[in-house]
C-alpha positions in Angstrom: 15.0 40.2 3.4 11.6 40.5 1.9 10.4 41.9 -1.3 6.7 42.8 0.1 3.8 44.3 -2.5 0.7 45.6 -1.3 -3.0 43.6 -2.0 -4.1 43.9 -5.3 -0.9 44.9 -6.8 0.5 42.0 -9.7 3.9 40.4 -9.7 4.2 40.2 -13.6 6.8 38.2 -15.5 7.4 38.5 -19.3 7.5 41.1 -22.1 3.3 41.1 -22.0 3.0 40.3 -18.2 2.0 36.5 -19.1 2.4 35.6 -15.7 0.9 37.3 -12.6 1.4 36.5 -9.2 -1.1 38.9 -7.0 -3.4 38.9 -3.7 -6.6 40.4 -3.7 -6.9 40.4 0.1 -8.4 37.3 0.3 -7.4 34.8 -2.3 -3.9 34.6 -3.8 -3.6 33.9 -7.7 -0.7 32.5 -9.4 -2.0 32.9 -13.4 -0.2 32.5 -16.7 -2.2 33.6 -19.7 0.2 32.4 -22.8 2.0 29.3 -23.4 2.5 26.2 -21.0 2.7 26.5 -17.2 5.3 24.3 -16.0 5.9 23.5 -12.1 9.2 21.6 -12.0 12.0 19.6 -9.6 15.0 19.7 -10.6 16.6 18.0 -7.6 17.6 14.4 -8.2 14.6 11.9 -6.8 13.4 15.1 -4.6 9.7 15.3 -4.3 6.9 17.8 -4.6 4.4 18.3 -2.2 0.9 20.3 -1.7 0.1 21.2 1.6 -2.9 22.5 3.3 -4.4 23.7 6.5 -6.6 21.3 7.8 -8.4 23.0 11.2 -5.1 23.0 12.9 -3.3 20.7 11.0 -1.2 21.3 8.3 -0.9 17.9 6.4 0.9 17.2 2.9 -3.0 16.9 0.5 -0.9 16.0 -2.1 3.0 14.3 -2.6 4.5 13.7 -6.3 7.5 11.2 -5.6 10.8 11.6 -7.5 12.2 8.9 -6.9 9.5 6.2 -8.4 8.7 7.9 -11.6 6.7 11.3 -10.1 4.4 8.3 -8.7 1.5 10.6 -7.1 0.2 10.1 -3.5 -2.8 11.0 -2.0 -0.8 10.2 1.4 -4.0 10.7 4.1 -6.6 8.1 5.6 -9.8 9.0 4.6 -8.7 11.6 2.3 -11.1 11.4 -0.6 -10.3 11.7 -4.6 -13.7 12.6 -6.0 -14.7 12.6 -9.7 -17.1 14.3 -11.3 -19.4 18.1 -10.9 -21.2 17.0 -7.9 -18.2 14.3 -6.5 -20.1 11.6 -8.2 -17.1 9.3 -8.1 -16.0 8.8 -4.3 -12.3 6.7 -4.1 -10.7 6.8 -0.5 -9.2 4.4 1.9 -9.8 4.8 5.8 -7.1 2.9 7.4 -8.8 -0.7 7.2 -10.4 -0.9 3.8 -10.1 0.6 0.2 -13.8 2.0 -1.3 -15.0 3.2 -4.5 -18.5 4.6 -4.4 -20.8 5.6 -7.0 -23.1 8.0 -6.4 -24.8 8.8 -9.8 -25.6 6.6 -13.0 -24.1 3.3 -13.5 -20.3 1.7 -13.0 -18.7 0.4 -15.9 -15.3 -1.0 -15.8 -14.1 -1.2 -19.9 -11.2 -2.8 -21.7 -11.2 -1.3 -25.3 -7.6 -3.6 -25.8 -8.5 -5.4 -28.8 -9.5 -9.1 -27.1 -7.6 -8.4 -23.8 -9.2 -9.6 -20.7 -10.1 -7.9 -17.1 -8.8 -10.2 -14.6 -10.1 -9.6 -10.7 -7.3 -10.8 -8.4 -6.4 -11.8 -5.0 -3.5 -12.6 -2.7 -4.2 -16.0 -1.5 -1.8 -17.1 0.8 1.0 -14.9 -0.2 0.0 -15.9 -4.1 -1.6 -13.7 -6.0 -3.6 -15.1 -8.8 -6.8 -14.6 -10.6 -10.5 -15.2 -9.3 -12.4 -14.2 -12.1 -11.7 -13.5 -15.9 -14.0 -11.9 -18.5 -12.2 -13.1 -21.4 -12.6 -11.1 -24.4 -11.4 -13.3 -27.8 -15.2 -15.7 -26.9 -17.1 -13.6 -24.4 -16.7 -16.1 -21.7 -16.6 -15.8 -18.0 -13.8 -18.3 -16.4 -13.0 -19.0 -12.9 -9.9 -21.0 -11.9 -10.0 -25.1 -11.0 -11.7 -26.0 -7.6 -12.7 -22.3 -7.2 -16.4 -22.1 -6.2 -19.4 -19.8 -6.8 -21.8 -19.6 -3.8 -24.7 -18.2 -3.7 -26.6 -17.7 -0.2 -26.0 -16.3 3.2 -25.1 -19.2 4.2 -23.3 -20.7 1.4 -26.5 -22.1 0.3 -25.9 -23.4 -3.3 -22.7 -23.8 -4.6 -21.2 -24.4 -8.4 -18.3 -25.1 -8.8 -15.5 -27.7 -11.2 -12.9 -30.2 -9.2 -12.4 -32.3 -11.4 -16.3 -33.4 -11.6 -18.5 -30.4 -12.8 -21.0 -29.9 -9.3 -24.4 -28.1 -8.6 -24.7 -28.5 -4.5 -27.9 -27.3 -2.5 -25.8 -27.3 0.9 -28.4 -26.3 3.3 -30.4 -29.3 4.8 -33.8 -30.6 3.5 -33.9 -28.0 0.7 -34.7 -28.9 -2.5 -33.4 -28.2 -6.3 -35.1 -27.3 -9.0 -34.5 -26.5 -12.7 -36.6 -24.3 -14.3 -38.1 -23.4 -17.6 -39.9 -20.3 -19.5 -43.2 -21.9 -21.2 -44.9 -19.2 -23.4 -44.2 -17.0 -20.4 -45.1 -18.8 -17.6 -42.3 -20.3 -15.2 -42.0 -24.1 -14.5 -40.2 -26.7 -12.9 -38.6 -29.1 -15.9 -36.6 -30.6 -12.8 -37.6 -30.8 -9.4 -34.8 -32.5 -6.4 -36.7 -33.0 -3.1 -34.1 -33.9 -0.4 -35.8 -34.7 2.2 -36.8 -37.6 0.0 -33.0 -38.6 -0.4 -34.4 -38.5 -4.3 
């Protein structure tokens, strides 16, 4: 059976209307114009899903799972969550890789926890541990024991702590040099010529 009303004719629930359901021939609007609007599952660890038509395909653009705490997926390679008036913040993953691109003004990743940290980590191995920490309590920047910074396309100079505390130039025959601002003017305080074996 089918309770069918014509276009541009409102469904209206409550004593004032609050809630209209109608289709104006083109779009349809679902509005509620007093108090909270509540979509709900009530089904034990059922789910909720949005679906669209995309071309031909109609694909689930949204899935709310309740069974891990209304965790919500965004369940489609290459489907994009953007940010922003003009999509200025682009996050999407297309089957190999995960991205986040900025397309206006700066980045800035903030911890306002009273001296809490931001850790980057990695799985190395199976283990997942920190790379880098920007540690809040002394403003310090810490990698872990052994772990090295390089600089270079081809690992050129490296810094990095294993026990002995090491500045490497790692490319043949290229020197190392420390240098100094002088009243504005840049200068070599040290200068390491390897081809010298100095």
């Amino acid at each position: 059976k089918q309770l069918r009303m014509q276009d541009n004719v409102q469904l209206q629930v409550g004593s004032s209307g609050d809630a209209q359901l109608f289709h104006n021939t083109v779009d349809t609007y679902f509005t509620n114009s007093n108090g909270n609007l509540y979509i709900g599952q009530a089904a034990a660890d059922k789910d909720i899903f949005v679906k669209v038509m995309d071309d031909t395909s109609y694909l689930t653009a949204i899935k709310i799972d309740g069974s891990v705490v209304g965790s919500v997926h965004l369940p489609n390679d290459n489907q994009h969550l953007y940010i922003g008036a003009s999509g200025d913040l682009d996050l999407y993953h297309h089957g190999g890789n995960s991205i986040i691109k900025n397309n206006t003004g700066q980045i800035i990743m903030m911890n306002t926890a009273q001296d809490q940290d931001i850790r980057i980590q990695v799985n190395d191995g199976g283990n997942t541990q920190s790379v880098l920490q920007l540690r809040a309590s002394d403003k310090a920047v810490i990698m872990p024991y052994d772990q090295k910074l390089i600089i270079g396309e081809s690992a050129d100079l490296q810094i990095y702590h294993d026990g002995n505390s090491i500045i490497r130039q790692a490319t043949s025959d290229l020197d190392l040099y420390l240098q100094v601002n002088d009243g504005g003017t840049i200068k070599n305080a040290i200068h390491i010529d390897a081809s010298e074996n100095a």
